[in-house]
N, CA, C and O atoms as a DFTB+ gen file, in Angstrom:
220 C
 N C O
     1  1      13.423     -13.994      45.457
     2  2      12.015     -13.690      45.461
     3  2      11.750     -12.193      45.305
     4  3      10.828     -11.822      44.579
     5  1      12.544     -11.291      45.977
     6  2      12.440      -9.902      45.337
     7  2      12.427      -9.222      44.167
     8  3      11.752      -8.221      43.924
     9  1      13.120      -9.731      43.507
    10  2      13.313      -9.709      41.768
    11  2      12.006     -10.168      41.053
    12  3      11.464      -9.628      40.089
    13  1      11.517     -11.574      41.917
    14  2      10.361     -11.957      41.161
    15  2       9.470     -11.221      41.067
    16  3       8.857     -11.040      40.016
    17  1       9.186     -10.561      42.322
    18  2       7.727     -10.111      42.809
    19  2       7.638      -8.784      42.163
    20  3       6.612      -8.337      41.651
    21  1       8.756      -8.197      42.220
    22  2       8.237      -6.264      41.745
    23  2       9.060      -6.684      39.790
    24  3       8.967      -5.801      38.937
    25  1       9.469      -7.487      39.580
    26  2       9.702      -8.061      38.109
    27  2       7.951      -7.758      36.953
    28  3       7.627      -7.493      35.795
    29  1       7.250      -8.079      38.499
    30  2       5.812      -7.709      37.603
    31  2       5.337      -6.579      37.389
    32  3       4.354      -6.273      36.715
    33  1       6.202      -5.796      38.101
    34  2       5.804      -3.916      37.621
    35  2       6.084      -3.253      36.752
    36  3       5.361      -2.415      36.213
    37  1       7.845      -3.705      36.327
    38  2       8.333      -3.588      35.388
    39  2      10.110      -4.007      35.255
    40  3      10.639      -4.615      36.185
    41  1      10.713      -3.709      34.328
    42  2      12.195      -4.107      34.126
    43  2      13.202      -3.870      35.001
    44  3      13.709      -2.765      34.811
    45  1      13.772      -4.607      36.054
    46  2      14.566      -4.577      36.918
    47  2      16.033      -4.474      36.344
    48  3      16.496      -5.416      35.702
    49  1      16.764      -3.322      36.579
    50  2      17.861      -3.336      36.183
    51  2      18.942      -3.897      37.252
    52  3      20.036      -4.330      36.894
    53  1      18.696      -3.865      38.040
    54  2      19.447      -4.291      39.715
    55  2      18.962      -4.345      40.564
    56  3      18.153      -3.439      40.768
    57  1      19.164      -5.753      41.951
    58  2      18.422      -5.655      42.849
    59  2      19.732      -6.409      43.988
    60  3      20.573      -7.231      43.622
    61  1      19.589      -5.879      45.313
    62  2      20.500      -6.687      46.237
    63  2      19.373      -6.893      47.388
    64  3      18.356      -6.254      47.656
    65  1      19.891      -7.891      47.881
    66  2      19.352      -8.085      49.438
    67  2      20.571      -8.253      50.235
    68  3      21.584      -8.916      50.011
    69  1      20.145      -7.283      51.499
    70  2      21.326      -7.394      52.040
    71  2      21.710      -8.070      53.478
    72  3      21.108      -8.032      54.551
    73  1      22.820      -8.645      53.137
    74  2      22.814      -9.493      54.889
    75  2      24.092      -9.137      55.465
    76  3      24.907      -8.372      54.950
    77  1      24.254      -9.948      56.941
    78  2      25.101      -9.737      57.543
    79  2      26.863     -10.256      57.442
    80  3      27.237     -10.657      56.340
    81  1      27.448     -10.242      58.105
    82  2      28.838     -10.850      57.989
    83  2      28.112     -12.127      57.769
    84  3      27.710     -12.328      56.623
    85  1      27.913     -12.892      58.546
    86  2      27.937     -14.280      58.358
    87  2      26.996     -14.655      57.335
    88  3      26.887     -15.881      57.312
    89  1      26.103     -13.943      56.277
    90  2      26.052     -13.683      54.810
    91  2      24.404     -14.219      55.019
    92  3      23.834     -14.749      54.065
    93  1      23.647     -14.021      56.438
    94  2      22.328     -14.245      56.633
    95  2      21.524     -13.164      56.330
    96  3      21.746     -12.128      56.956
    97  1      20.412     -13.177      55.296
    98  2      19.702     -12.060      55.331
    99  2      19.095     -11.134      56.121
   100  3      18.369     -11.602      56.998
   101  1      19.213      -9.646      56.039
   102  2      19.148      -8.336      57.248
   103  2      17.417      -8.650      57.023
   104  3      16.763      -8.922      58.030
   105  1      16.871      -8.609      55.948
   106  2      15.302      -8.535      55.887
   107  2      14.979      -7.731      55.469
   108  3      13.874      -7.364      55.867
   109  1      15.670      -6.858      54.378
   110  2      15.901      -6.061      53.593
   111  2      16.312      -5.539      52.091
   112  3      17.413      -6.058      51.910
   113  1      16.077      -4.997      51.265
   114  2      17.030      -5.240      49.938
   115  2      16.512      -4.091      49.251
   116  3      15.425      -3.632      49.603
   117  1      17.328      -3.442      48.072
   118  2      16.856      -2.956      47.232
   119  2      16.438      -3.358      45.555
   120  3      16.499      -4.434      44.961
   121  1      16.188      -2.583      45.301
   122  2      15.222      -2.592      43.671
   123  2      15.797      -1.599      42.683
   124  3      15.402      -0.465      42.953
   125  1      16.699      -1.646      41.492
   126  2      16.416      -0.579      40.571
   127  2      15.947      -0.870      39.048
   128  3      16.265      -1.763      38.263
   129  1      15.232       0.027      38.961
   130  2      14.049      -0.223      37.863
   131  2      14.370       0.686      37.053
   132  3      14.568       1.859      37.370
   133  1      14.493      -0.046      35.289
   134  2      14.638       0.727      34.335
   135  2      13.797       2.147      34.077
   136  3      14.422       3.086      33.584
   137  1      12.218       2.333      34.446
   138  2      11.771       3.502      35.000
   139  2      11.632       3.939      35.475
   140  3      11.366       3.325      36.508
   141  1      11.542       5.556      35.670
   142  2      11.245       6.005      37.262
   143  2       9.926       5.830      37.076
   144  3       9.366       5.776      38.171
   145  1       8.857       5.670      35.783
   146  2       7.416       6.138      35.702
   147  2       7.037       4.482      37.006
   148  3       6.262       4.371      37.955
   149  1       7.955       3.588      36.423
   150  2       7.123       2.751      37.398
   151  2       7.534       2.324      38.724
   152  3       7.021       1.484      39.462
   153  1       8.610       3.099      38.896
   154  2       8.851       3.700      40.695
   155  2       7.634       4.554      41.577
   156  3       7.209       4.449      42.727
   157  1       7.304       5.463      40.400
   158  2       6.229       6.504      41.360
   159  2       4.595       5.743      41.164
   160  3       3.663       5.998      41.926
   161  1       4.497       4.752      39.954
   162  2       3.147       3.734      39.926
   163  2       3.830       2.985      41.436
   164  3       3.166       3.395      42.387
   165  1       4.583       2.338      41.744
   166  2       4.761       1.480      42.769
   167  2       4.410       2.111      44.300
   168  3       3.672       1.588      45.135
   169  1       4.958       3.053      44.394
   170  2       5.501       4.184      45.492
   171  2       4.011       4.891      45.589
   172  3       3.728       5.137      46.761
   173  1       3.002       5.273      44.654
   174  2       1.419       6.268      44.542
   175  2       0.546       5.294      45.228
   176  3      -0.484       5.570      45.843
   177  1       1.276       3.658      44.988
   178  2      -0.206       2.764      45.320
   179  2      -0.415       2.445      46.321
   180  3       0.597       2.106      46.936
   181  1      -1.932       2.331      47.205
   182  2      -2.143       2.127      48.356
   183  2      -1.658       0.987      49.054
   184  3      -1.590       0.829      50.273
   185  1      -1.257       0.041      47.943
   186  2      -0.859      -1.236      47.987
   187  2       0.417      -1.581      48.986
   188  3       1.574      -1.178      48.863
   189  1      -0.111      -2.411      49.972
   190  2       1.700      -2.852      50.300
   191  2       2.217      -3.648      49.741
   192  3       1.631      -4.241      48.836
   193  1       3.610      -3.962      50.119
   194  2       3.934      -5.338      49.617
   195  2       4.523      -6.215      50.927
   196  3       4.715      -5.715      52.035
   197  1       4.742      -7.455      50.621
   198  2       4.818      -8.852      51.632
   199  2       5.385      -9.947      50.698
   200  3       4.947     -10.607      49.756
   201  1       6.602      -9.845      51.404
   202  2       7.666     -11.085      50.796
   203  2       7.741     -11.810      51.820
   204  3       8.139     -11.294      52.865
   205  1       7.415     -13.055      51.789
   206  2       7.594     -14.036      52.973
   207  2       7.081     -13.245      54.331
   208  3       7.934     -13.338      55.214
   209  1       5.963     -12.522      54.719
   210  2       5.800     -12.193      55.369
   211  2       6.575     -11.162      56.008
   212  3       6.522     -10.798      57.183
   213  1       7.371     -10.701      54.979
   214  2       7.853      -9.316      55.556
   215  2       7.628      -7.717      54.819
   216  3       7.851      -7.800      53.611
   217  1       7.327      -6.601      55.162
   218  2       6.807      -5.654      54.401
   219  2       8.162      -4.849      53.908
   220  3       8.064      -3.874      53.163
């Protein structure tokens, strides 16, 4: 679902979510995006974001 959601900003070159030993998600992950222009559109906007209820 992370991939999906910021997929709409722009071209995701890599994304992980990361979990624990026993391979359960921390509630966390990263994003890298073919631009930085639409890192700092993401990062400028007042907007939050909420994946399954988490920010």
């Amino acid at each position: 679902e992370l991939k999906e959601y910021f997929s709409s900003y722009g071209n995701i070159i890599e994304h992980q979510i990361m979990t624990d030993q026993s391979g359960r998600s921390r509630g966390f992950g990263f994003v890298t995006f073919e631009s930085e222009e639409t890192v700092e559109e993401i990062l400028s906007s007042s907007q939050s974001h909420e994946i399954k209820g988490k920010q």
